[in-house]
N, CA, C and O atoms as CSV, one atom per row, in Angstrom:
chain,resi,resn,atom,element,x,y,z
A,1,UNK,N,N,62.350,21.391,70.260
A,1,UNK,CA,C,62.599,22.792,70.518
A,1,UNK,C,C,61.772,23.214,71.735
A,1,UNK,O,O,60.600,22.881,71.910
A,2,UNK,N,N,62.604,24.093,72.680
A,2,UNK,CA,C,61.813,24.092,74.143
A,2,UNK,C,C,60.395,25.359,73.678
A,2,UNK,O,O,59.755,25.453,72.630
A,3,UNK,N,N,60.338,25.974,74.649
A,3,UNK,CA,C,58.933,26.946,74.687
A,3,UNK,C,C,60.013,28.303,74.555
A,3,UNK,O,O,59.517,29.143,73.804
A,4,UNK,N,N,61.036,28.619,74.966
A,4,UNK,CA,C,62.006,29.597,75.068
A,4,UNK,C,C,62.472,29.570,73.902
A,4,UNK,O,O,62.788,30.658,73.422
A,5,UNK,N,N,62.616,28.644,73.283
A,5,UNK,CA,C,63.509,28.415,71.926
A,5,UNK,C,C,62.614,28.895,70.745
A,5,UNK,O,O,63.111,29.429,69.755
A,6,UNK,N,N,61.234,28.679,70.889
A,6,UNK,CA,C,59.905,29.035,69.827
A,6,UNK,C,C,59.928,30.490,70.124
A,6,UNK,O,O,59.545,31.235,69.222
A,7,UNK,N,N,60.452,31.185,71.628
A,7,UNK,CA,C,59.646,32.363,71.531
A,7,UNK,C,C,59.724,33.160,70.420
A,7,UNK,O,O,60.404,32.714,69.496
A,8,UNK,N,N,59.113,34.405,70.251
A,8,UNK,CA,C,59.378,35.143,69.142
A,8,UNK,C,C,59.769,36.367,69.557
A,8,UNK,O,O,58.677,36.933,69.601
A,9,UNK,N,N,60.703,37.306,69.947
A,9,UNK,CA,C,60.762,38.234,69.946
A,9,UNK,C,C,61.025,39.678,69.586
A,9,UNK,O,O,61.061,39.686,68.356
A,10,UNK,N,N,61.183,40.630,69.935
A,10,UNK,CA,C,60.707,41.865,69.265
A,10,UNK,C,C,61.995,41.936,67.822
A,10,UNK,O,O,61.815,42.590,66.795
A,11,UNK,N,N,63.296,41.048,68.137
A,11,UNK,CA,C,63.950,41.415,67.116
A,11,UNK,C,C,63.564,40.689,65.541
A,11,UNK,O,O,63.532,41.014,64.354
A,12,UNK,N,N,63.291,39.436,66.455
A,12,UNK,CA,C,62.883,38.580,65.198
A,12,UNK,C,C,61.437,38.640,64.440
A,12,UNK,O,O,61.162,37.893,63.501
A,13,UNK,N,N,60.492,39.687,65.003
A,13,UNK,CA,C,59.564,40.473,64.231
A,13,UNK,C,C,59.620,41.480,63.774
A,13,UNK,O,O,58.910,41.956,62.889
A,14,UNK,N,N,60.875,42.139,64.580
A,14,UNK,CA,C,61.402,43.101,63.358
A,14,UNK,C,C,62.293,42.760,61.778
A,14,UNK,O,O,62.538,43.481,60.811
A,15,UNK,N,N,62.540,41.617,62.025
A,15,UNK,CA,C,63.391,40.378,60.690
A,15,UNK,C,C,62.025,39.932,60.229
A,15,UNK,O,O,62.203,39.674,59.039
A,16,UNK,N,N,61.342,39.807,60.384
A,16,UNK,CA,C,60.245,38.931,59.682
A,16,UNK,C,C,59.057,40.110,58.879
A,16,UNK,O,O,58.641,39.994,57.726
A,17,UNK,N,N,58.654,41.338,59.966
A,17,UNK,CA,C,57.925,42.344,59.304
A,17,UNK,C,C,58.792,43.862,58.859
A,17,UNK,O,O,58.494,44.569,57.897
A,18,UNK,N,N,59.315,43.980,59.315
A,18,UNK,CA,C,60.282,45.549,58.889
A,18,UNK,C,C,59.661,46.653,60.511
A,18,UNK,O,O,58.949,46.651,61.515
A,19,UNK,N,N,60.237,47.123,60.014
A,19,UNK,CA,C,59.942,48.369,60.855
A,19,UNK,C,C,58.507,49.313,60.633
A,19,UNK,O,O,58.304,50.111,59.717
A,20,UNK,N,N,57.665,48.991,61.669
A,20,UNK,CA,C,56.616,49.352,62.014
A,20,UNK,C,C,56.926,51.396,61.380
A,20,UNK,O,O,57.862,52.193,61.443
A,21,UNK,N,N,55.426,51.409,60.805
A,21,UNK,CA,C,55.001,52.742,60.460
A,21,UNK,C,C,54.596,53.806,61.205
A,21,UNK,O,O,54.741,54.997,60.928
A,22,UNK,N,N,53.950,53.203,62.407
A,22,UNK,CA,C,53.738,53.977,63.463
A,22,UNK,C,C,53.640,52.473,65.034
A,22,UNK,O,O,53.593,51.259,64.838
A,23,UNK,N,N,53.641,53.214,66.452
A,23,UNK,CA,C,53.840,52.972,67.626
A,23,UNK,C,C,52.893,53.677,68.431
A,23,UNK,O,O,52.786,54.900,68.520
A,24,UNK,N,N,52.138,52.702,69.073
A,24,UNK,CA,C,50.936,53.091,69.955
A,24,UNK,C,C,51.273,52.107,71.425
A,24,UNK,O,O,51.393,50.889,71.557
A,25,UNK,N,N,51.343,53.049,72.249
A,25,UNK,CA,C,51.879,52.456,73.695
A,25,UNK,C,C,53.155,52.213,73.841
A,25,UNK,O,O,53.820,52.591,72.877
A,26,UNK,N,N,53.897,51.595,74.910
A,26,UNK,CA,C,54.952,51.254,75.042
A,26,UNK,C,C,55.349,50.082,76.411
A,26,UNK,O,O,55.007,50.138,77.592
A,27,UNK,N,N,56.171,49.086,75.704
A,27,UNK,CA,C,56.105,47.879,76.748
A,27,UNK,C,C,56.240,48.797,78.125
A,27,UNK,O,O,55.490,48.264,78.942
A,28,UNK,N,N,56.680,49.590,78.537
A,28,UNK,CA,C,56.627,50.203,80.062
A,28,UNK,C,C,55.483,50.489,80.417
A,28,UNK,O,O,54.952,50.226,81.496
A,29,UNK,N,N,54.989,51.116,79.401
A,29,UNK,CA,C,53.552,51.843,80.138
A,29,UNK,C,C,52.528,50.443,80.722
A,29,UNK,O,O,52.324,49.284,80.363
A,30,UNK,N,N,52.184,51.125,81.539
A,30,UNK,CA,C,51.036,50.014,82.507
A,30,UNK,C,C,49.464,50.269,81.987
A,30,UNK,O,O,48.518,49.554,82.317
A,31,UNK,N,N,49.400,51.172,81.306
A,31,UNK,CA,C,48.149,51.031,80.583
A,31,UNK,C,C,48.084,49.966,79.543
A,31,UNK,O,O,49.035,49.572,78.868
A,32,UNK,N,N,46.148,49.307,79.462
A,32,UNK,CA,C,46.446,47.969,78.753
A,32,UNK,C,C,45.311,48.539,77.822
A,32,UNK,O,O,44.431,49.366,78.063
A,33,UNK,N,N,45.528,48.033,77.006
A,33,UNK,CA,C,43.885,48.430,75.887
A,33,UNK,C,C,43.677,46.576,75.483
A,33,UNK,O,O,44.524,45.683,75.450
A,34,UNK,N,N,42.381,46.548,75.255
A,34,UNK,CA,C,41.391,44.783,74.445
A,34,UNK,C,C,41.915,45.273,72.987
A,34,UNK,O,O,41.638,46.466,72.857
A,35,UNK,N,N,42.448,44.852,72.075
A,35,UNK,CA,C,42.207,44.209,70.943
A,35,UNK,C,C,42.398,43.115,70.311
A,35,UNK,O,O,43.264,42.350,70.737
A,36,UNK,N,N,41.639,42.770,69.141
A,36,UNK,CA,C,41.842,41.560,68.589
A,36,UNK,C,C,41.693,39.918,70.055
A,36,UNK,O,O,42.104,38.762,69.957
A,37,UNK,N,N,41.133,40.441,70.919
A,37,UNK,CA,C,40.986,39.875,71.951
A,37,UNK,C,C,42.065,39.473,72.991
A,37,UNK,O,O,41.959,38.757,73.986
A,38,UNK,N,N,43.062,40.093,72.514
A,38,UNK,CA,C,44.035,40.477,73.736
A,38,UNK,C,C,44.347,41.811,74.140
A,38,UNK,O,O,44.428,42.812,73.427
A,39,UNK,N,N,44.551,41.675,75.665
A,39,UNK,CA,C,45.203,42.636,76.262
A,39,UNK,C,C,46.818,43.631,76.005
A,39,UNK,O,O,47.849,42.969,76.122
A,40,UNK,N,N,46.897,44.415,75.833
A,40,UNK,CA,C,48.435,44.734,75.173
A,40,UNK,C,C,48.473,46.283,75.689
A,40,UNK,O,O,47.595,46.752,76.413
A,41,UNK,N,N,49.595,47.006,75.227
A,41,UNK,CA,C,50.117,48.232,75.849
A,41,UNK,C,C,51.324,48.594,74.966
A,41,UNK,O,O,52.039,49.547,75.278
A,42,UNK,N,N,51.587,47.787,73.770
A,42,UNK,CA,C,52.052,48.355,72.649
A,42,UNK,C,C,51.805,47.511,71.688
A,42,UNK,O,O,51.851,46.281,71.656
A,43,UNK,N,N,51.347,48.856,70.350
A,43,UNK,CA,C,51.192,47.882,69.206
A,43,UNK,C,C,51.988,48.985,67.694
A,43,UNK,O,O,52.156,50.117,67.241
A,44,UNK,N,N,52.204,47.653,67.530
A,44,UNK,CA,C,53.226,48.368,66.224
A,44,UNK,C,C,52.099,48.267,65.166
A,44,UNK,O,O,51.208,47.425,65.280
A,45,UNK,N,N,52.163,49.286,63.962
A,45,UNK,CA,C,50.957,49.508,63.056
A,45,UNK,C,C,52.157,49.563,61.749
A,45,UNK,O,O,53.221,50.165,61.610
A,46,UNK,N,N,51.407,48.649,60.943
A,46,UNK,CA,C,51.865,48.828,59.497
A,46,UNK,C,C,51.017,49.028,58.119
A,46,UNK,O,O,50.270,48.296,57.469
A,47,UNK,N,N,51.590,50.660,57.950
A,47,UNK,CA,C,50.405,50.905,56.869
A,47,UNK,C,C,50.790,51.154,55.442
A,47,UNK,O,O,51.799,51.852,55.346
A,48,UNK,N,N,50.276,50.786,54.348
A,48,UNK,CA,C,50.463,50.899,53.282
A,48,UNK,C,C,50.794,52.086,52.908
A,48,UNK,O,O,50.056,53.069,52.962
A,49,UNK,N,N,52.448,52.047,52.322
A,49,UNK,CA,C,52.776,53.698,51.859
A,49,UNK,C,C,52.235,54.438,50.847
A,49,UNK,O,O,52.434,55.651,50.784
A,50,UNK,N,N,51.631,53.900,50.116
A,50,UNK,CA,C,50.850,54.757,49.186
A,50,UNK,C,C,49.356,54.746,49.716
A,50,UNK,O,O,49.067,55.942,49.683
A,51,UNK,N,N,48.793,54.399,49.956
A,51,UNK,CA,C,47.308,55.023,50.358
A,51,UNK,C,C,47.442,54.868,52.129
A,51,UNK,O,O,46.290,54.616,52.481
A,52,UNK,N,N,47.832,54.886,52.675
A,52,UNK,CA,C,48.092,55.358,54.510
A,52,UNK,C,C,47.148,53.859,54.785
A,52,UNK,O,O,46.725,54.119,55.911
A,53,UNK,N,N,46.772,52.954,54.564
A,53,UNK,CA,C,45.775,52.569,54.900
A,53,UNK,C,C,46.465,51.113,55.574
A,53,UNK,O,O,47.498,50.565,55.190
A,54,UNK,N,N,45.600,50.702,56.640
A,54,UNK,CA,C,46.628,50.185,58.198
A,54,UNK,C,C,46.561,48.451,57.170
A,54,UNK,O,O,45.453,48.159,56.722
A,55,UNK,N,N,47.621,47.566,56.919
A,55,UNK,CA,C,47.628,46.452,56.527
A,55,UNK,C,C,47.676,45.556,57.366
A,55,UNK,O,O,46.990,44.568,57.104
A,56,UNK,N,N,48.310,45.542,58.396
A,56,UNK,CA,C,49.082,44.707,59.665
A,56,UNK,C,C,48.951,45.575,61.062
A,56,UNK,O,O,49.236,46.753,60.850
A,57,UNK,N,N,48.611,45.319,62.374
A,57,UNK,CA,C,49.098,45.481,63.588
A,57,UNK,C,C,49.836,44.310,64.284
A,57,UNK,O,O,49.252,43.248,64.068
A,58,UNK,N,N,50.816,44.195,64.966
A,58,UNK,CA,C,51.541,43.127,66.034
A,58,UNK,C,C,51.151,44.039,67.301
A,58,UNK,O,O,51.186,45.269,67.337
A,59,UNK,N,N,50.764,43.141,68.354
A,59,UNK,CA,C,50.416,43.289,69.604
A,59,UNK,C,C,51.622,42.978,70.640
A,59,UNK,O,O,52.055,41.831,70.757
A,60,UNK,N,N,51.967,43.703,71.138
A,60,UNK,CA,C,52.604,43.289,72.798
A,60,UNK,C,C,52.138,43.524,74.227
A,60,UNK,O,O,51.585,44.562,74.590
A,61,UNK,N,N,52.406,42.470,75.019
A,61,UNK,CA,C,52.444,43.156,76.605
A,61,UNK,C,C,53.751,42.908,76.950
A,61,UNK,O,O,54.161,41.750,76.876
A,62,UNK,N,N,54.456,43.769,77.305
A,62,UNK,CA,C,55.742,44.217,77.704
A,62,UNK,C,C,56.449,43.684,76.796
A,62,UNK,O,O,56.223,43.933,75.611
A,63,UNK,N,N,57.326,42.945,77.144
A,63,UNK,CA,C,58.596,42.033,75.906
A,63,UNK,C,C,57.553,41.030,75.266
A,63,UNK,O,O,57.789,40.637,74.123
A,64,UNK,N,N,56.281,40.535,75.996
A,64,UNK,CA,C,55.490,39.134,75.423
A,64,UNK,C,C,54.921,39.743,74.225
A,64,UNK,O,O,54.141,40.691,74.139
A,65,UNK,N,N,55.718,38.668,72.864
A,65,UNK,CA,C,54.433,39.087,71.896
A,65,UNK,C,C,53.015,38.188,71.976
A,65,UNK,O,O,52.888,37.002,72.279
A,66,UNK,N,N,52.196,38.978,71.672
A,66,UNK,CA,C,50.748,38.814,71.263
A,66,UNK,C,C,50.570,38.103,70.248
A,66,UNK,O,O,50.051,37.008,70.465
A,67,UNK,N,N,50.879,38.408,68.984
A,67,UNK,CA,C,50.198,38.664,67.933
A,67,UNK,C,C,50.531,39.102,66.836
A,67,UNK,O,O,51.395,39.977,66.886
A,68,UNK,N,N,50.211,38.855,65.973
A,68,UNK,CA,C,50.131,39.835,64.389
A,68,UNK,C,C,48.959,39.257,63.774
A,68,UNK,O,O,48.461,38.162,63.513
A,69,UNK,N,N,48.711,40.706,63.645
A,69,UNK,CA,C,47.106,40.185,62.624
A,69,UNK,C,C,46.972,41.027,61.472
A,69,UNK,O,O,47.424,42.160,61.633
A,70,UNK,N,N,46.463,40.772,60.336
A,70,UNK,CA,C,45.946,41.302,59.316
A,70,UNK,C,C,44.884,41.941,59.674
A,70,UNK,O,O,43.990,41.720,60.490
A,71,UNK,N,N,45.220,43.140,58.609
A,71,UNK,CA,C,43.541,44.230,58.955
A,71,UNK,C,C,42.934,44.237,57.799
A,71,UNK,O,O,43.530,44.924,56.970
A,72,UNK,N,N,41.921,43.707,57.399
A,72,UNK,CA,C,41.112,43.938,56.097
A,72,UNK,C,C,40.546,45.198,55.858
A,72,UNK,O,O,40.430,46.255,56.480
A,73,UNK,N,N,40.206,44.719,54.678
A,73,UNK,CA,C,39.552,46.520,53.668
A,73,UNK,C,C,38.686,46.674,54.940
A,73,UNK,O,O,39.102,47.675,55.522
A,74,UNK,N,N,37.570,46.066,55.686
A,74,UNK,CA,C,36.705,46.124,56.029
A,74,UNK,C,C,36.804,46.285,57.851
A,74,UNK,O,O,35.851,46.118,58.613
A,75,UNK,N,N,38.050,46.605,58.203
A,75,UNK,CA,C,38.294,47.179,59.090
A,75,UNK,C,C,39.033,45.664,60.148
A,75,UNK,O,O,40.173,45.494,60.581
A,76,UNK,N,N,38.071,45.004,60.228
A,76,UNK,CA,C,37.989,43.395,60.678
A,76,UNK,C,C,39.543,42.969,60.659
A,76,UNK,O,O,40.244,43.323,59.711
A,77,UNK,N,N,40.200,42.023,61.967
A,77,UNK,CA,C,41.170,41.135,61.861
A,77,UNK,C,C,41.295,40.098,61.614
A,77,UNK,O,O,40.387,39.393,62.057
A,78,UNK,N,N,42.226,39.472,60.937
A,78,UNK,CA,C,42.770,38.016,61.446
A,78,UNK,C,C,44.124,37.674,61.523
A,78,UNK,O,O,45.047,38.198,60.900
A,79,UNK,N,N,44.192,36.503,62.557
A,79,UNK,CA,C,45.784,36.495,63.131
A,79,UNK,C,C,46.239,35.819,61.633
A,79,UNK,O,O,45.655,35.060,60.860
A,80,UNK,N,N,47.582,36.478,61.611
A,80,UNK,CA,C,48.744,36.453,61.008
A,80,UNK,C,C,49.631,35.560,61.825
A,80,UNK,O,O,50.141,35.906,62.890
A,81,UNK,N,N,49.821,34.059,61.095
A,81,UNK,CA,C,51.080,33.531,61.812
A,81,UNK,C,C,52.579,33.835,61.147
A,81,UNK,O,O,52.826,33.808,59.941
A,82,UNK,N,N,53.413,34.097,62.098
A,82,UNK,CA,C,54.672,34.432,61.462
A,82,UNK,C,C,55.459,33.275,61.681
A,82,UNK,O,O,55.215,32.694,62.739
A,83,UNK,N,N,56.376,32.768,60.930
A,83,UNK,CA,C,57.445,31.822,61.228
A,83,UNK,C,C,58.060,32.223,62.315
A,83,UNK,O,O,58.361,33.364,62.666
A,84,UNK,N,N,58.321,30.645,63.106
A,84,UNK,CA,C,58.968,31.046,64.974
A,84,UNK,C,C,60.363,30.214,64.087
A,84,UNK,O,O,61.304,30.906,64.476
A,85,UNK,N,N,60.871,29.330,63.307
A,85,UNK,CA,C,62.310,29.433,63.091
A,85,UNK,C,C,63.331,30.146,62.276
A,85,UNK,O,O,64.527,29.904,62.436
């Protein structure tokens, strides 16, 4: 399977996580913010519907995904691998 064929993109993290709870940035905007130790300019936030409280962020820079990471009780990340087939 090539490097194009693994990619992951925004549809197939929308098939794999659902539809993000809230949206911070947007692949256009040219502003970049550091988290989780990458650079990005949109991140989709997924928070638990009964207590608001953030479970998941996925990271992008423009169409490139970043990332998905778990957010612990304790504020702290770790990457979340999602299935690429």
């Amino acid at each position: 399977m090539s490097a194009a064929e693994k990619r992951i993109d925004r549809g197939k993290v929308w098939k794999l996580v659902g539809a993000p709870t809230d949206q911070v940035g947007s692949v256009n905007d040219p502003r970049t913010s550091l988290e989780c130790g990458v650079r990005w300019n949109e991140k989709w936030i997924y928070r638990d519907p009964e207590t608001d409280e953030v479970l998941r962020i996925v990271l992008w820079h423009r169409y490139d995904f970043l990332g998905a990471f778990r957010v612990k009780p304790d504020g702290s990340t770790e990457p979340e691998p999602l299935p690429v087939a």
